[in-house]
C-alpha positions as CSV (number, residue, x, y, z in Angstrom):
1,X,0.0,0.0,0.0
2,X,1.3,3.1,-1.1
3,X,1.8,6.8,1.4
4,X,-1.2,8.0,-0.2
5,X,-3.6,5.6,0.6
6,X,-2.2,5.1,4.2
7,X,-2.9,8.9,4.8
8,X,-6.6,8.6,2.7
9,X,-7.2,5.8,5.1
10,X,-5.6,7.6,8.5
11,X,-7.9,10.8,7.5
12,X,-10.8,8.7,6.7
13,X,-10.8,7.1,10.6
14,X,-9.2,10.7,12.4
15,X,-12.8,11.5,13.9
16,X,-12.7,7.9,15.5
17,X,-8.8,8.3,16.7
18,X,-8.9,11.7,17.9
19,X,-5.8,12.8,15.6
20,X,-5.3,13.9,12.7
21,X,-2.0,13.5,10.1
22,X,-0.3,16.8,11.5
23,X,3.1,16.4,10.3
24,X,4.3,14.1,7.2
25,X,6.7,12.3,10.2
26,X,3.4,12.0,12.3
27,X,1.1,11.0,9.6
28,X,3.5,7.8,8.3
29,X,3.3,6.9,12.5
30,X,-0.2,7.5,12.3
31,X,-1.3,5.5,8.7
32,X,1.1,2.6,10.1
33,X,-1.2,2.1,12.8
34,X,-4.2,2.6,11.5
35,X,-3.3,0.0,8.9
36,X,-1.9,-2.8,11.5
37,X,-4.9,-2.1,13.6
38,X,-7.3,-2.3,10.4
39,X,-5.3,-5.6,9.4
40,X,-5.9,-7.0,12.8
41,X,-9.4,-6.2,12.3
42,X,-9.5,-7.6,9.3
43,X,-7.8,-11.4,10.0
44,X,-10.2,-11.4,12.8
45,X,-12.7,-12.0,9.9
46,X,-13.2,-15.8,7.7
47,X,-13.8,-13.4,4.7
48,X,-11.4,-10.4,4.2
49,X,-9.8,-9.3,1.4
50,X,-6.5,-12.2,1.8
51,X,-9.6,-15.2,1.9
52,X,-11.9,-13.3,-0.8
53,X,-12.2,-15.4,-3.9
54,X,-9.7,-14.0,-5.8
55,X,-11.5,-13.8,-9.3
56,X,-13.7,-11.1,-7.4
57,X,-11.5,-8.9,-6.8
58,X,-10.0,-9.0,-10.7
59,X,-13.7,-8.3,-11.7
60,X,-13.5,-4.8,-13.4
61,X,-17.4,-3.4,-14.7
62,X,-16.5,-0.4,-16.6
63,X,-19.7,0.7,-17.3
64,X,-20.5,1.2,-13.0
65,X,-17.1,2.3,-12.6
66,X,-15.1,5.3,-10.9
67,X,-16.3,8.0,-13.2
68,X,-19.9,7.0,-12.1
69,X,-19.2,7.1,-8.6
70,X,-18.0,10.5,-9.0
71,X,-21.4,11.8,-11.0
72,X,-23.3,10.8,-7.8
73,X,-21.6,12.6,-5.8
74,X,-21.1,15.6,-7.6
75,X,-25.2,14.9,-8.1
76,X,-25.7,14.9,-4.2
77,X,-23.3,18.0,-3.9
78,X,-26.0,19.7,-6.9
79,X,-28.8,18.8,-4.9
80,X,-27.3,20.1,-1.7
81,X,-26.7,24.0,-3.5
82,X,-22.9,23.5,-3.9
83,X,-22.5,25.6,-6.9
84,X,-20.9,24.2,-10.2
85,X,-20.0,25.7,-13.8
86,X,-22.8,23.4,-14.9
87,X,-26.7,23.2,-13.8
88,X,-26.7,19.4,-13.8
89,X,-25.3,16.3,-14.1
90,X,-26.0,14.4,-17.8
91,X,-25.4,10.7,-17.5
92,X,-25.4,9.1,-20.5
93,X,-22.9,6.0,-19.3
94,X,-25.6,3.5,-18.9
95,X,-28.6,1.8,-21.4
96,X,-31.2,2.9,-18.7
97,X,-34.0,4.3,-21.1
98,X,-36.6,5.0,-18.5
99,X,-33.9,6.6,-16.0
100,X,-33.5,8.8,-19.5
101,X,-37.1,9.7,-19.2
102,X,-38.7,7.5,-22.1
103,X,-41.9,6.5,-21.0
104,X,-43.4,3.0,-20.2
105,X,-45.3,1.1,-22.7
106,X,-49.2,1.4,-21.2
107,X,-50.2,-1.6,-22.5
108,X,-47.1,-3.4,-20.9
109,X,-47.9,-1.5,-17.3
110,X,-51.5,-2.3,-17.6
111,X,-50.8,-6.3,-18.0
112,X,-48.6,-6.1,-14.7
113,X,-50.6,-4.4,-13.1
114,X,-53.1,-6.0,-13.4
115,X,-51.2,-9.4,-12.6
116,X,-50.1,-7.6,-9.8
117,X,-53.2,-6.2,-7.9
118,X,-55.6,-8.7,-9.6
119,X,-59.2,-6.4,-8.0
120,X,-57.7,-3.8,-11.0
121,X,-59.9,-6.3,-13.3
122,X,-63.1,-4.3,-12.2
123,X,-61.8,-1.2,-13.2
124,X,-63.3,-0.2,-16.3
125,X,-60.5,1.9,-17.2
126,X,-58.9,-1.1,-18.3
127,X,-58.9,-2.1,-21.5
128,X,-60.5,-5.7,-22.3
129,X,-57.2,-7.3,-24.3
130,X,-55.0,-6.0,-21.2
131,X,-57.8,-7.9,-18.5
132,X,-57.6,-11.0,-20.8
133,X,-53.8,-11.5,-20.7
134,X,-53.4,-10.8,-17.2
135,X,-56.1,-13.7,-16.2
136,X,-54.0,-16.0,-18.8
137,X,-51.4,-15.7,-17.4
138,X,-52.8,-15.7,-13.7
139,X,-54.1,-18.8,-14.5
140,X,-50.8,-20.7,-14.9
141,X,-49.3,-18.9,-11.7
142,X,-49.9,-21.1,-8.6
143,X,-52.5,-20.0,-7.0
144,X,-53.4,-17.2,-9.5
145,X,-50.8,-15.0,-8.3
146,X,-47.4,-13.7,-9.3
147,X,-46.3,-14.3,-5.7
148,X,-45.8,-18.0,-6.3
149,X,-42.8,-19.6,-7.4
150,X,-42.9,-20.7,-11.8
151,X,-41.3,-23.3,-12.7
152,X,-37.3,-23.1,-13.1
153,X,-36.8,-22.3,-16.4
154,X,-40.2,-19.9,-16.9
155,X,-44.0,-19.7,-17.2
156,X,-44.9,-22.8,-20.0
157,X,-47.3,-20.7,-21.4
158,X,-45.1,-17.5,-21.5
159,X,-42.3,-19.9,-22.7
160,X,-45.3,-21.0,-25.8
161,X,-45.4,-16.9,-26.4
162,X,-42.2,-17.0,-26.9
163,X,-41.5,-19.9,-29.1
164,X,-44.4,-18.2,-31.1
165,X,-42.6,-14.6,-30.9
166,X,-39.5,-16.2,-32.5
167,X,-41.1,-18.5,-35.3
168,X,-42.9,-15.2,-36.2
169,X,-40.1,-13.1,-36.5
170,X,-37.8,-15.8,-38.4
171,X,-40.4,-16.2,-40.8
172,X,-41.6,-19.4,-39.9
173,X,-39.0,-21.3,-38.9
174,X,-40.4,-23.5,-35.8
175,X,-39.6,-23.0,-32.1
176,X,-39.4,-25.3,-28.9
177,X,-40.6,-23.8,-25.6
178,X,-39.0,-26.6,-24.1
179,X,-36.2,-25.2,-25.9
180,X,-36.4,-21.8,-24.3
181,X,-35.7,-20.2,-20.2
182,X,-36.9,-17.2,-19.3
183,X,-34.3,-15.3,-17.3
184,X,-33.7,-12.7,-15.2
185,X,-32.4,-10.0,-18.0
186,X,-30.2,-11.5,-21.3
187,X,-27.4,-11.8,-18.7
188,X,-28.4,-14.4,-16.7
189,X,-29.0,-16.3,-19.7
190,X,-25.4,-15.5,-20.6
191,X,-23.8,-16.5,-17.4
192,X,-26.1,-19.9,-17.5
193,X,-24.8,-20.4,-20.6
194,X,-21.0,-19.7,-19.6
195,X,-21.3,-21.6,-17.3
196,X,-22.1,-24.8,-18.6
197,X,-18.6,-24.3,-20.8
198,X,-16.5,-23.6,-18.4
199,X,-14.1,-26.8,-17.8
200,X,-12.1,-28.1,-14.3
201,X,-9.2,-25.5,-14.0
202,X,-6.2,-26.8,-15.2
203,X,-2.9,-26.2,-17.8
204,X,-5.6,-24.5,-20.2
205,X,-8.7,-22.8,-19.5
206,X,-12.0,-22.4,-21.2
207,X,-11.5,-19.5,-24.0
208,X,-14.3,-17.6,-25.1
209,X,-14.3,-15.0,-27.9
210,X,-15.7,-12.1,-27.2
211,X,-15.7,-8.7,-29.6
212,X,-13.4,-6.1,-29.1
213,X,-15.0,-3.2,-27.8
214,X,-17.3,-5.3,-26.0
215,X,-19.7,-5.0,-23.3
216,X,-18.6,-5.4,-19.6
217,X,-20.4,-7.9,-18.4
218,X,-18.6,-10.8,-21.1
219,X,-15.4,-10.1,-19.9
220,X,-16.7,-9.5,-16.2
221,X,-18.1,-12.6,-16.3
222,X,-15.2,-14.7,-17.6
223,X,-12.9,-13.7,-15.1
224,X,-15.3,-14.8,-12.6
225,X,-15.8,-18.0,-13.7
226,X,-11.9,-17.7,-14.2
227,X,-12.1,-18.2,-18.1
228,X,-9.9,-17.2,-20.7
229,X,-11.0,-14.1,-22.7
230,X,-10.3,-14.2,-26.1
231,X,-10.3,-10.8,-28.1
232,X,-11.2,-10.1,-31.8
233,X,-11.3,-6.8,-32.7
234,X,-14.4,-5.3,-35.0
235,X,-13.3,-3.4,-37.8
236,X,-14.0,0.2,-37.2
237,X,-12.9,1.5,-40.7
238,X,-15.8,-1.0,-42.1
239,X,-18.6,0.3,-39.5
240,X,-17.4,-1.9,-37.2
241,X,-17.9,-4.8,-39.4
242,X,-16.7,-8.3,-37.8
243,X,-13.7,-9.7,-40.4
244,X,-12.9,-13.3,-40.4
245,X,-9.4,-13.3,-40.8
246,X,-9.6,-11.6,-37.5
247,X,-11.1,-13.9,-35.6
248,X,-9.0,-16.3,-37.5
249,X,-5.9,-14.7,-36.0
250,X,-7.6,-14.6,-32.9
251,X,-8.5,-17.9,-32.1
252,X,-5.4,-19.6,-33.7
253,X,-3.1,-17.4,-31.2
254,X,-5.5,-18.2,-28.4
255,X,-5.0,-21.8,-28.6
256,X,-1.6,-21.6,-27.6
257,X,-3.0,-20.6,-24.0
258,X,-6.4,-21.7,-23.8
259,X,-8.9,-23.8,-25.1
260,X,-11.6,-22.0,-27.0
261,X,-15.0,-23.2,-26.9
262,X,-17.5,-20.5,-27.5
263,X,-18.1,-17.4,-30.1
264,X,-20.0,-14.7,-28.9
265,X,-21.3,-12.4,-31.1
266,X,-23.2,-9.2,-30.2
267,X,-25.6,-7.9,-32.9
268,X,-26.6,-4.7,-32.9
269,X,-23.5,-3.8,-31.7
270,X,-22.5,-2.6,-27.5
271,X,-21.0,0.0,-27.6
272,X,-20.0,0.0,-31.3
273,X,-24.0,0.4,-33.0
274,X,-23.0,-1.8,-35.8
275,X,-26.0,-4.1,-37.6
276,X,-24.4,-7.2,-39.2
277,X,-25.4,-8.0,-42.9
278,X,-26.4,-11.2,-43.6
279,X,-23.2,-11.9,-45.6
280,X,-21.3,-11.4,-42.7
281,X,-23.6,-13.5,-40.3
282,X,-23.2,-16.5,-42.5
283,X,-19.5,-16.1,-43.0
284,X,-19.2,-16.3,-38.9
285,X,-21.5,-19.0,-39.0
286,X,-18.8,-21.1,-41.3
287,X,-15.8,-20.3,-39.2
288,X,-17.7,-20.7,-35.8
289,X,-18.9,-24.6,-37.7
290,X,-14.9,-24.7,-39.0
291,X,-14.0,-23.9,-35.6
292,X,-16.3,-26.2,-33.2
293,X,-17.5,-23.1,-31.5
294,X,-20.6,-22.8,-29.8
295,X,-22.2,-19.8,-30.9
296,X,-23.8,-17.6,-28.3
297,X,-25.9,-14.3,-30.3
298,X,-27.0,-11.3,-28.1
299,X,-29.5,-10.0,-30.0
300,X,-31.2,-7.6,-27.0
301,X,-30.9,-4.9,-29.5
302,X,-32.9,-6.4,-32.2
303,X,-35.9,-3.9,-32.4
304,X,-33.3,-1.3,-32.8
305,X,-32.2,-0.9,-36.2
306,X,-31.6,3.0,-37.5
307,X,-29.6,2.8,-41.1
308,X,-32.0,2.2,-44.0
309,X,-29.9,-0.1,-45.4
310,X,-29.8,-2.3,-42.5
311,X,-32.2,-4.7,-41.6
312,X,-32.0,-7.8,-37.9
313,X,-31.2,-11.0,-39.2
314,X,-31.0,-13.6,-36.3
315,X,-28.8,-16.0,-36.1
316,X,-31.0,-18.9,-35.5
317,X,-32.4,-17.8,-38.8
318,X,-29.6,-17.6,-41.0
319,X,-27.8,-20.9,-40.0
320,X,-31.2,-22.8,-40.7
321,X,-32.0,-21.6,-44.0
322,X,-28.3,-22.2,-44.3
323,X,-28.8,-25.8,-44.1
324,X,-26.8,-29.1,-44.3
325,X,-24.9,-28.9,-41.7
326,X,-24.6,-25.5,-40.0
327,X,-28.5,-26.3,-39.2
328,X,-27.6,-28.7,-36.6
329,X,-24.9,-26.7,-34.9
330,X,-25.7,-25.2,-31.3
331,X,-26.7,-22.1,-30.7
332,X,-27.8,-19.8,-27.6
333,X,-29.2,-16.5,-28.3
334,X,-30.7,-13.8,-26.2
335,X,-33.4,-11.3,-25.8
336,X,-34.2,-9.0,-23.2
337,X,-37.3,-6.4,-21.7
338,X,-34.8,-3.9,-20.5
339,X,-33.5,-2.4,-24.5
340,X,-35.8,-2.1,-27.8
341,X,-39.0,0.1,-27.8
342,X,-39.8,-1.1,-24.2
343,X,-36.6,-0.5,-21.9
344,X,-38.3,-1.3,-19.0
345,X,-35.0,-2.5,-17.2
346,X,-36.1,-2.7,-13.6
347,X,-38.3,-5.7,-14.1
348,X,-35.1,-7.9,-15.8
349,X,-37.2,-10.1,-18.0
350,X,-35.1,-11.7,-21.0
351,X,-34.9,-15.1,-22.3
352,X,-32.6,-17.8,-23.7
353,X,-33.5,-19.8,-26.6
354,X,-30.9,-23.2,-27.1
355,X,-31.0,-24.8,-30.2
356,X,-29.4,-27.8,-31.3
357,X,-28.4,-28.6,-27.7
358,X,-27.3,-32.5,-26.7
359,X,-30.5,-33.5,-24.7
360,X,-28.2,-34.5,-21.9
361,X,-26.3,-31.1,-22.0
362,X,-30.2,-29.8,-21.9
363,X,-31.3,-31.5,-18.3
364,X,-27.9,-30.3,-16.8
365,X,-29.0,-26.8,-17.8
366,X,-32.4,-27.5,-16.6
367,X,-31.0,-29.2,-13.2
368,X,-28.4,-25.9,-12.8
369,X,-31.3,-23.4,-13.3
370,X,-33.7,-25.3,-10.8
371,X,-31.2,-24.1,-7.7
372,X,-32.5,-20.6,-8.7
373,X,-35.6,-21.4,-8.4
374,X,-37.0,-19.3,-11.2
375,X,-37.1,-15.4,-12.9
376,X,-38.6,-12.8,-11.4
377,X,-42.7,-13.3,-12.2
378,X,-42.8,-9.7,-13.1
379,X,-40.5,-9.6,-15.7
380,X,-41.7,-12.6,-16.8
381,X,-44.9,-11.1,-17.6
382,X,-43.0,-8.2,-19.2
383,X,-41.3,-10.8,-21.6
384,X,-44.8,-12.2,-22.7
385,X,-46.0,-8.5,-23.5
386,X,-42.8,-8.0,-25.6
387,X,-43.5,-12.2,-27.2
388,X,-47.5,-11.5,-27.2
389,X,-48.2,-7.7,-28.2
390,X,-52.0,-6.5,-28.9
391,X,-52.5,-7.2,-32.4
392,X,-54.7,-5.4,-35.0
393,X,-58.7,-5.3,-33.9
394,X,-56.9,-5.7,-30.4
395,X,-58.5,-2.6,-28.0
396,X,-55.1,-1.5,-27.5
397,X,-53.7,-1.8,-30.7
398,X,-53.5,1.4,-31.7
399,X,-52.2,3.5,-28.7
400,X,-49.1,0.2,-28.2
401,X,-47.9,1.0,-31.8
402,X,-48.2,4.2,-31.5
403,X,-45.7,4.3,-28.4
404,X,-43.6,2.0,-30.6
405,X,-43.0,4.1,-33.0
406,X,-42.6,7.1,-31.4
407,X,-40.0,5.6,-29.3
408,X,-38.4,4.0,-32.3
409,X,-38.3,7.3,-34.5
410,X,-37.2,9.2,-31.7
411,X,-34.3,7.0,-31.2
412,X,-33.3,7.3,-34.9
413,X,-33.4,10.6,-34.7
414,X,-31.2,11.3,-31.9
415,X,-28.9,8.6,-33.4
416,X,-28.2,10.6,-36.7
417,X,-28.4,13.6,-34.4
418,X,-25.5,12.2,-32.2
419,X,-23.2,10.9,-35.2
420,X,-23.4,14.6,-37.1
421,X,-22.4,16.6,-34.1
422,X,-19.2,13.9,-32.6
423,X,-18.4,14.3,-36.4
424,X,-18.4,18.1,-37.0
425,X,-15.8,18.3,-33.9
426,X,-11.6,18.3,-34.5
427,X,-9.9,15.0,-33.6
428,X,-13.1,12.5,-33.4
429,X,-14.9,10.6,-35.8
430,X,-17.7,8.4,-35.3
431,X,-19.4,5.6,-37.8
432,X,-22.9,5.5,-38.2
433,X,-24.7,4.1,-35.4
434,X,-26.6,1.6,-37.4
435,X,-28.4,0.4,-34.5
436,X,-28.3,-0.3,-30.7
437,X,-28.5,2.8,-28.6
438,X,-25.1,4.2,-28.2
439,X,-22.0,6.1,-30.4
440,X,-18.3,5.2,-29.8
441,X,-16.7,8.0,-31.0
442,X,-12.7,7.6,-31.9
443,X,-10.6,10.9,-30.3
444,X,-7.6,11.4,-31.9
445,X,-6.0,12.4,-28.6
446,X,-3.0,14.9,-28.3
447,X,0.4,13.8,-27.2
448,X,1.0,16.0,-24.6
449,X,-2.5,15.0,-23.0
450,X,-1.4,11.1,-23.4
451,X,1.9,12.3,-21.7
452,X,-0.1,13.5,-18.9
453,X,-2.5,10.8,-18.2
454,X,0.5,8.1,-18.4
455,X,2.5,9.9,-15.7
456,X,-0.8,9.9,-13.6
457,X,-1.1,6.3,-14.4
458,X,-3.9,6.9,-16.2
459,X,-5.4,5.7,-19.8
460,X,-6.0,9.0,-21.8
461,X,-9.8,8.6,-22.7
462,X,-10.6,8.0,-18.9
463,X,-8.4,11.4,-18.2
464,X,-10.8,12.7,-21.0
465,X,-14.0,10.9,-19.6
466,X,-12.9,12.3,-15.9
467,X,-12.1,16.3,-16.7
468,X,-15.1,16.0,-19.1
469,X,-17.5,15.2,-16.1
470,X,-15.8,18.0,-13.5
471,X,-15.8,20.8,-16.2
472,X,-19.0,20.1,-18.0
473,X,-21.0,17.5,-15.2
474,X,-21.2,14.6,-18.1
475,X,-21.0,11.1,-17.9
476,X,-20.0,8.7,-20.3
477,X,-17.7,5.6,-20.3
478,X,-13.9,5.6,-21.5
479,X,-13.6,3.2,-24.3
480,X,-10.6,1.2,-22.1
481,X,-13.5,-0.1,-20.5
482,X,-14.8,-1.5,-23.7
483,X,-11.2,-2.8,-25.4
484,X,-10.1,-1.1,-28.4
485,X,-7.2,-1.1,-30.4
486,X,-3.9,-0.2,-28.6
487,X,-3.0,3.3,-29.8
488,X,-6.7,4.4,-30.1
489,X,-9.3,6.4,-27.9
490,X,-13.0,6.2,-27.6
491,X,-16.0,7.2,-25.2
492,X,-19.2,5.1,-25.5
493,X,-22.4,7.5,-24.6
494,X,-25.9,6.8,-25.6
495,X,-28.7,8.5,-27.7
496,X,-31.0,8.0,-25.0
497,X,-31.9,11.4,-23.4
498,X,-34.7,13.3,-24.8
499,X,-33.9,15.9,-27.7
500,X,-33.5,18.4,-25.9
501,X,-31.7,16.9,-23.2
502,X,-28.9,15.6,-25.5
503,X,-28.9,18.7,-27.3
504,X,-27.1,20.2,-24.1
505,X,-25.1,17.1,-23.8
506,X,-23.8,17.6,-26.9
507,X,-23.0,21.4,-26.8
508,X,-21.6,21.5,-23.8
509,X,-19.4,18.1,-24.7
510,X,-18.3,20.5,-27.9
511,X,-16.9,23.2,-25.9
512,X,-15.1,21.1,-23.6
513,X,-13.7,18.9,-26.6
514,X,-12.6,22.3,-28.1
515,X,-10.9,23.5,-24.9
516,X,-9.5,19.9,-24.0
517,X,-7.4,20.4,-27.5
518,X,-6.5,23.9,-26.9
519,X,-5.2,22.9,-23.4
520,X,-3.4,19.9,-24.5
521,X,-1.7,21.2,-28.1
């Protein structure tokens, strides 16, 4: 432990000590102790910091980190009257739509509700298709209520929506419910998933490609389950585009360490926005099928496609009509409640469709799911309103894609809104955020900036990230937290506040951008 954080430490307990660090001589006497007695403290505990699980302590979640910490409390120190050169804090670090103020669905809040508080059925403000889902599903809840356990892997008959959601959207090509878990959000799907590859620690561990930027919780996870992560890097002068003589290179050099066993693939893109073509779907199919790769698709973004010339081909989709042999390979893919038109978060409904799966890899999935009981009811119910929407004649047709669309356009047009601006400013550029709900701009960083940030131990884009939030109170991610290319700089922020909201983001990001240059030339 370094001076410093003996003294942060010393300070932090001085009210409890009744000193303070008066002298540099007397502060190093004072830190000592308060460390040996902390330490005594500590190993007085089963579970400290030396006993902690150590793959805990790598875990690193970028997107929660240090620079959101500080946008709390510079938040509180707003809401308290200490003044600041800025009227409020903009966070735009974090796919929270509703925390962005988009609104709820109606129709979606009027289903749980109603499965909620049941006596709501008498209220005639109701409409009649909302009432008529909510005692559907009721009725396959034990004891008509959303307080009882489901069964482990899901409702059956929200499991049925869901089979009937993805036939629909894949143009007919069938889907098992018994084939499909609900889950608490796409990411406990993923970590089920992970978890059934991970093999007994040993010489090599369990590799598992991941795209380069990616989002946090893959390479979170994986060191966790004390995996290998294996890195490909998207190709940012092609949109982002995902080039197989990339992951090629990838997984041939990974092999030499670890043994890869799954591709994941995230399409739309986090953070990047990208929306794979078809071309370049089945291309990755071949190498994953070359490769004996499982293939694991999270596809949570899938309502949200912006470019005109881009249109969501799933996975599952692409490898049937494929054929031959890449229709029998495995695949998991994902969906979630908390992104699209509907980013209801909070109620972390998603689900994980397996395909192709041995039937005895199946009941080991279904016996490791059973010890967590099951998903949250509620967002369960939010998954079957996303599987099951009203449809046309439906009472509440009309107002649900109405909502939809607005949200939809809305997004698009912040999107194009976004791209225009980070592109009009020196040293960035951004590609066209195709889809998703976020821009990763590239900043072409000065020397003299990178200079600074090294000898403060620092990458440059979280210096950027950092003097960007205590000069213009905004919040966005560094792109180290992502992965990029060594020798390049990003920032992930989304499109999601309201017009005029990210208006302000973005002019008061352009002065700082300006000045950040000016300062570091």
């Amino acid at each position: 432990m370094q001076f410093g954080s003996l003294c942060t430490l010393g300070h932090g307990l001085g009210p409890w000590l009744g000193h303070g660090c008066r002298s540099r001589h007397s502060s190093i006497i004072s830190c000592m102790s308060v460390v040996r007695m902390t330490h005594r403290a500590m190993s007085s505990k089963v579970l400290n910091l030396d006993t902690l699980n150590p793959c805990i302590k790598d875990m690193e979640y970028s997107v929660r980190g240090p620079i959101v910490i500080k946008a709390v409390g510079l938040e509180k120190e707003l809401k308290q009257g200490v003044k600041k050169p800025y009227p409020s804090v903009i966070r735009a670090n974090i796919g929270d739509c509703h925390a962005m103020g988009q609104k709820p669905m109606t129709f979606m809040r009027q289903v749980i509700a109603l499965c909620t508080y049941p006596p709501l059925m008498n209220d005639p403000t109701f409409p009649a298709d909302a009432k008529a889902k909510a005692k559907r599903i009721l009725g396959a809840c034990g004891g008509n209520s959303i307080g009882a356990y489901s069964e482990s892997p899901g409702i059956e008959i929200i499991r049925q929506d869901v089979a009937a959601y993805i036939a629909k959207r894949d143009g007919g090509i069938p889907a098992n419910p018994d084939q499909i878990m609900l889950s608490t959000g796409a990411s406990d799907g993923i970590k089920a998933i992970l978890k059934l590859l991970k093999q007994p620690d040993g010489a090599k561990k369990t590799g598992i490609m991941i795209p380069i930027p990616q989002y946090p919780l893959y390479s979170a996870t994986i060191v966790e389950y004390n995996m290998h992560q294996v890195g490909y890097f998207l190709d940012e002068d092609t949109n982002w585009s995902l080039d197989i003589g990339e992951l090629k290179r990838a997984v041939d050099a990974a092999r030499k360490v670890c043994e890869p066993r799954a591709l994941c693939v995230i399409n739309p893109g986090n953070p990047t926005g990208q929306v794979l073509t078809r071309e370049n779907i089945e291309r990755t199919i071949k190498f994953a099928k070359e490769e004996k790769l499982l293939l694991m698709s999270d596809e949570v973004y899938q309502d949200n496609i912006y470019a005109p010339d881009r249109e969501f081909h799933s996975f599952k989709k692409v490898l049937t009509e494929m054929g031959g042999e890449y229709a029998n390979m495995e695949l998991a893919s994902f969906h979630s409640t908390s992104k699209g038109y509907m980013g209801e978060c909070g109620y972390r409904g998603g689900y994980c469709e397996f395909v192709n799966f041995d039937p005895q890899v199946v009941a080991m999935l279904q016996k490791s799911i059973s010890a967590k009981l099951c998903p949250s009811i509620s967002g369960q119910v939010a998954m079957d309103v996303v599987a099951a929407p009203p449809q046309p004649g439906d009472p509440s047709y009309e107002l649900f894609m109405k909502e939809k669309t607005h949200v939809l356009d809305a997004l698009k047009m912040k999107a194009q809104m976004t791209v225009e601006m980070l592109n009009s400013l020196p040293n960035m550029t951004c590609n066209t955020v195709q889809g998703a709900m976020y821009a990763f701009p590239q900043i072409t960083v000065p020397e003299k900036a990178i200079k600074k940030a090294k000898s403060e131990g620092k990458a440059p884009d979280f210096m950027y990230a950092y003097e960007l939030l205590e000069e213009k109170g905004l919040c966005i991610v560094p792109g180290s937290g992502f992965g990029q290319r060594p020798g390049t700089y990003h920032f992930r922020m989304t499109i999601l506040p309201p017009p005029e909201r990210l208006k302000e983001f973005l002019e008061r990001l352009k002065v700082f951008h300006i000045g950040f240059l000016k300062r570091y030339e």
